[in-house]
ZATIVEX-425625 format. One record per residue (C-alpha): x, y, z; residue number from 1; residue in one letter. Coordinates in steps of 0.05 Angstrom, whole numbers, always signed. Last residue first. Layout:
BEGIN
- u, v, w, n, res
- X, Y, Z, NUM, a
...
***
This chain:
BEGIN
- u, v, w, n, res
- +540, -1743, -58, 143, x
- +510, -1742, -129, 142, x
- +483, -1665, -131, 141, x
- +565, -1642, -110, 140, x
- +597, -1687, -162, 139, x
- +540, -1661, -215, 138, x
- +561, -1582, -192, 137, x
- +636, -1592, -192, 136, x
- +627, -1625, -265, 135, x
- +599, -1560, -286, 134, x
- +522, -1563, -312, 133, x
- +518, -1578, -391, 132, x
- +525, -1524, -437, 131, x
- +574, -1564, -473, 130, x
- +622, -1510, -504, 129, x
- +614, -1453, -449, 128, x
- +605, -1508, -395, 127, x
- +552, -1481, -341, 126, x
- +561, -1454, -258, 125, x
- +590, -1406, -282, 124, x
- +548, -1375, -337, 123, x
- +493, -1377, -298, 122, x
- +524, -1338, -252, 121, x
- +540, -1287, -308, 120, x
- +471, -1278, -332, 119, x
- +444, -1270, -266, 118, x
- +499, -1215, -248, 117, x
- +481, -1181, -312, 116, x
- +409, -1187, -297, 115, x
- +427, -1150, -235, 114, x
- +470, -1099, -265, 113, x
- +418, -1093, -308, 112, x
- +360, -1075, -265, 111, x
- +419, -1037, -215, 110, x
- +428, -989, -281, 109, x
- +349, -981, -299, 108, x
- +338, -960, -218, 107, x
- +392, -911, -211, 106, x
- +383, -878, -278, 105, x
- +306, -876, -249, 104, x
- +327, -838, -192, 103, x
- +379, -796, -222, 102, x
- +316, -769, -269, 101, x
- +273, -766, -204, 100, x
- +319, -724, -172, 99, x
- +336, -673, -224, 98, x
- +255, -669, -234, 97, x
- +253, -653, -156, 96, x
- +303, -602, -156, 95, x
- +276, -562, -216, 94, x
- +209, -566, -180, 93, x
- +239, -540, -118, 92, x
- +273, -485, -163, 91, x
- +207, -464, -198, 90, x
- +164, -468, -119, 89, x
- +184, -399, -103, 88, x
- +154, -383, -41, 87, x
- +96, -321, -49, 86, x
- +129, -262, -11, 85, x
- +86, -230, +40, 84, x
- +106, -160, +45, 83, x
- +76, -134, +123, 82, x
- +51, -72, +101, 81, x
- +62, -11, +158, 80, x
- +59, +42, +111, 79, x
- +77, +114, +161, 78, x
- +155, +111, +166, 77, x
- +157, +78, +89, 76, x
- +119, +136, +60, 75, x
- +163, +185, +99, 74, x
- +226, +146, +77, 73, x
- +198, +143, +0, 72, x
- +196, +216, +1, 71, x
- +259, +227, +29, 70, x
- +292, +180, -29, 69, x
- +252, +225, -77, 68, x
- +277, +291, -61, 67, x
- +233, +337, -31, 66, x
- +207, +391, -74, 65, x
- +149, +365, -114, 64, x
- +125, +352, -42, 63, x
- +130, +419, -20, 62, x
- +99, +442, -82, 61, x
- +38, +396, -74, 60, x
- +27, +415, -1, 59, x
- +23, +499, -24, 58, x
- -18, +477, -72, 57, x
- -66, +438, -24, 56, x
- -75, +496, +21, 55, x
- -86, +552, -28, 54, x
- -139, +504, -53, 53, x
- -169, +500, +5, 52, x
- -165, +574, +19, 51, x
- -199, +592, -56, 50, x
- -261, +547, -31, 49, x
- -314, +579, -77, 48, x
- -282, +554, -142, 47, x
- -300, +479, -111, 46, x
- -236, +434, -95, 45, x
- -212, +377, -148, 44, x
- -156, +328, -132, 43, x
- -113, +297, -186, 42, x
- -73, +234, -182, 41, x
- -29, +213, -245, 40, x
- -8, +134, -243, 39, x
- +54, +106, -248, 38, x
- +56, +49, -280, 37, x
- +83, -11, -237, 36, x
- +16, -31, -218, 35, x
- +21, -67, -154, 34, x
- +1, -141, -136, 33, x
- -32, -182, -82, 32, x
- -49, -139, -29, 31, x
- -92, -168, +22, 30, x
- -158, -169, +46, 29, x
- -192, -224, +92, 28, x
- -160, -192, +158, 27, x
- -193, -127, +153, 26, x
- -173, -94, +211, 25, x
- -221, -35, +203, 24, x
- -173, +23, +213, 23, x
- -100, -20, +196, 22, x
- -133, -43, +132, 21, x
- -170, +21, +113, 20, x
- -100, +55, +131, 19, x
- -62, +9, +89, 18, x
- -113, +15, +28, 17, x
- -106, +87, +38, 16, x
- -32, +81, +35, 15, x
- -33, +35, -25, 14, x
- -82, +84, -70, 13, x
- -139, +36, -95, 12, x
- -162, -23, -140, 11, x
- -213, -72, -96, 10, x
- -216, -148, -106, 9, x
- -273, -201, -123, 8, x
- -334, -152, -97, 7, x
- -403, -168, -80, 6, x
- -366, -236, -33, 5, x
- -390, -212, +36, 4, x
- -317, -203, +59, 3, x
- -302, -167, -6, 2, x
- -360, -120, +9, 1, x
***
C-alpha cells in the first residue's frame, strides 16, 4: 500500500516489520524512526483454547526470565536491519560559515592593503609640501 501511495508510513512491531521486509523484499520501505516509549503488547486467545494459552504463558515467563542483555542478543541474532545513519550536515555547515567568514576577512584586508599600497605610491612619487610630481619623475618625462 505504501508502494501504491494509500498509505504515507506504517506503525508496527520492528521484528515483524523486518520479517515483512526480508519476506516481500520491500525495497521502498524503510525505518525512519523508533518510539523510545516502551510500549505494552498483549495477545488475546479464545476461553476455548486453554492449550494455547498454556503455551503462550509458559513463553512469557521464560522471557520475563532471561536477562535483558540475552534478550537483546537473540533479538539482534534474528533482526537483520541494515541502520542507515542520516550524515550530519550541522558540522559541515559550521565548517563552511567558518570559511566564508575567513574568506571575506581575507578579501576586505587585501582591498585595503591594496588601496593602502595605492595610496602610498602615490605618495612617492609626489612632494608632501608641494604636491607637485618628484623632480626624478619631471627629469625622467623630459629626456
Amino acid at each position: 500500500m505504501v508502494r501504491r501511495r494509500k498509505l504515507y508510513g506504517v506503525i508496527d512491531f520492528l521484528p515483524t516489520l523486518v520479517y515483512l521486509i526480508q519476506r516481500d523484499f520491500i525495497g521502498d520501505l524503510k525505518i525512519s524512526a523508533k518510539f523510545m516509549k516502551a510500549l505494552d503488547v498483549r495477545v488475546a486467545v479464545k476461553k476455548n483454547s486453554s492449550e494455547l494459552q498454556f503455551i503462550l504463558n509458559k513463553c512469557i515467563s521464560t522471557v520475563k526470565q532471561r536477562p535483558k542483555k540475552e534478550l537483546l542478543a537473540i533479538e539482534r541474532k534474528w533482526r537483520s536491519v541494515v541502520v542507515e545513519k542520516k550524515p550530519e550536515y550541522r558540522l559541515f555547515y559550521l565548517m563552511t560559515l567558518a570559511a566564508s567568514v575567513v574568506a571575506a576577512f581575507l578579501a576586505i584586508r587585501y582591498y585595503f592593503a591594496l588601496r593602502l599600497s595605492k595610496d602610498l605610491h602615490q605618495q612617492s612619487r609626489t612632494d608632501l609640501l608641494t604636491r607637485v610630481h618628484e623632480s626624478s619623475r619631471l627629469l625622467r618625462r623630459s629626456e
